[in-house]
N, C-alpha and C positions, 0 to 999 in steps of 0.2 A: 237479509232483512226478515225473512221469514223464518229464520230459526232462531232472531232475537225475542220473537211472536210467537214463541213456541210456551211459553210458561202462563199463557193467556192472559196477558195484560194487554194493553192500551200504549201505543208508544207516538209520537209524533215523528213528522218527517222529516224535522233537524234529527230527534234522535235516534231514527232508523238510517240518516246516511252515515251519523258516524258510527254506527254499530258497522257497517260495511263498505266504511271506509270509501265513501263517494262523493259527487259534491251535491249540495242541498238538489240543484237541478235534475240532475241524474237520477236522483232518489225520489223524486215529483215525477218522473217520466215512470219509472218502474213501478211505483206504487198505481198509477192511473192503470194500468196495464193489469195490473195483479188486482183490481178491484174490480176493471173488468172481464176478466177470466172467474170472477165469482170466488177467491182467494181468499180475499180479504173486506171486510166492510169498516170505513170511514164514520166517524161524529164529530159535528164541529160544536166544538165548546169554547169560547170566547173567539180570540185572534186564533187559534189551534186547532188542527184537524188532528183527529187521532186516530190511528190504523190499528185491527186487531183481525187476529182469525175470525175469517165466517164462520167457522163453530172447529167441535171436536172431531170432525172428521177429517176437516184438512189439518190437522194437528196429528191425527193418525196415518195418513199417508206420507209425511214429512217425516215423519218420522222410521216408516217404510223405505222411504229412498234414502235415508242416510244409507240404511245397511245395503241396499244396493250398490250406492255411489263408493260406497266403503270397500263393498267385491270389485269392483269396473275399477279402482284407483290401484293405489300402492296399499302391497299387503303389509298386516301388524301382525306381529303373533296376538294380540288382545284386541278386539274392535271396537270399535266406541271412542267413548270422549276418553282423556289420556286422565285426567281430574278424578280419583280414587272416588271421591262425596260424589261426582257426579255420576259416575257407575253403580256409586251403591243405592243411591236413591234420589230421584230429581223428579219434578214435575213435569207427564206427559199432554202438555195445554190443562186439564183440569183432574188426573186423575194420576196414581203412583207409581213410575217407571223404575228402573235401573234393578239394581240383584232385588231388593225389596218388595218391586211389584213383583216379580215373576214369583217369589216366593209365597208369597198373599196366595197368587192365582192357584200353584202351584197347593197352598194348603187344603186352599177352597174344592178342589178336587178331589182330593186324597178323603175330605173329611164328608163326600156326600153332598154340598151344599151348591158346586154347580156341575153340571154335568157338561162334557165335552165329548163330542159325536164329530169327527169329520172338520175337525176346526171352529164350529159350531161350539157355540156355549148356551146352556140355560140353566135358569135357577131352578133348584130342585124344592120341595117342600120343606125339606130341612134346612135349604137357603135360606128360604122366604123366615123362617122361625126363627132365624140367626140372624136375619136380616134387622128384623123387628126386634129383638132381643138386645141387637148393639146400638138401635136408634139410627136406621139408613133404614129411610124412604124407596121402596120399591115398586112406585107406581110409574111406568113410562113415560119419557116427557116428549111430544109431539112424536118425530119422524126416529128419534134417538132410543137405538133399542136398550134391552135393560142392563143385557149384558151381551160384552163384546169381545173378542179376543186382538190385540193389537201387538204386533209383531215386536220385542225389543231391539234398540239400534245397539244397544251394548253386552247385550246375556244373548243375542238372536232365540229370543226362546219367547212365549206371547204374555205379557202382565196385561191383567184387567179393566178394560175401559167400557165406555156406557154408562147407562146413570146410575149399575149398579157401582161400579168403578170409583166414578166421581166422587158416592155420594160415603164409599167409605176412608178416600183420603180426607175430605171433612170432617169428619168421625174421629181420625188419627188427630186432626187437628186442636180441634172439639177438646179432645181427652187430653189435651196436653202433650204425648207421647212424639208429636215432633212437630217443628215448623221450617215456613219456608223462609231461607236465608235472603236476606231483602239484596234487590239487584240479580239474583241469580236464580237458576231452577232448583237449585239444590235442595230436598227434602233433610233436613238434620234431627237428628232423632235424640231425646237426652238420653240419659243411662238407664232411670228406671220406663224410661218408655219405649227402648228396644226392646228390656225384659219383656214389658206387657205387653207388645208387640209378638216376639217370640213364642211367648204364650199361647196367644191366640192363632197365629200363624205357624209356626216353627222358625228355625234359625234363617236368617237373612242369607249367609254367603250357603244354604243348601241350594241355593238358585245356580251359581258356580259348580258347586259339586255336579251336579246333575247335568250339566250344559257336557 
């Protein structure tokens, strides 16, 4: 249920038991339990409660224990979802995962704009000027730093979360240059919006190379 909750939507508890295959009951017991572990937060809108991540951080550790659960299980030669779209680019709760994020991240480092010390990420001045330049908001928002590094479940290599993260999947979106495939996480990208992608980042499967 929590990884159907992963693309940061809103889902009901019919359709969070059949996402995981339970009975409505089961999925009312679990969800109580996960609301109160501070998981997840509940809004009732008419007859309907609807369940979603408490924010981007439990979306970021969910994402961390996939590749855990993934070493502790049966080994793949490839890790991750087996779904090529979703390897190559999916939504991590509100920000760009799969080869795609890592490569963004991956650019944004290479070209100056965030600096990486120890796992640690910060925006450099030449971020903040790129930041402003592409139309992303680089003012932090409450307790959510700006910029975060978050572990990939399928490149094991870290793509970009935070608000500066977020706020440039928006931007992608914004521009046209890809959306999200409705029912799914999948980020899809058109043809001339990989280019402008590329462009601004470099090639998407250098994420792969590099891993």
């Amino acid at each position: 249920m929590l990884s159907a909750l992963m693309g940061g939507q809103a889902l009901t508890a019919g359709e969070l038991a059949r996402e995981a295959g339970v009975t409505p009951q089961t999925a009312s017991s679990h969800l109580a339990k996960l609301e109160q572990g501070g998981l997840l937060t509940r809004r009732c809108q008419g007859r309907h409660n609807y369940f979603a991540l408490a924010g981007a951080d439990v979306a970021e550790v969910l994402e961390q224990l996939a590749v855990v659960a993934e070493r502790a299980g049966h080994v793949r030669t490839r890790p991750g979802p087996r779904d090529p779209a979703m390897r190559r680019a999916r939504v991590c709760y509100d920000h760009l995962a799969g080869e795609a994020g890592v490569a963004m991240l991956d650019a944004l480092i290479v070209q100056g704009r965030i600096r990486e010390d120890g796992g640690s990420l910060s925006l450099t001045d030449a971020g903040r000027a790129f930041a402003r330049d592409f139309g992303v908001a680089t003012e932090a928002s409450g307790r959510r730093p700006l910029c975060k590094a978050c572990l990939d479940w399928s490149v094991r290599r870290s793509h970009l979360a935070g608000v500066m993260g977020a706020g440039l999947l928006q931007r992608v979106y914004a521009l046209g240059w890809a959306r999200r495939v409705e029912g799914s996480r999948i980020v899809a990208f058109s043809a001339p919006g990989q280019r402008a992608f590329e462009q601004a980042f470099g090639p998407i499967d250098s994420a792969t190379q590099a891993a």
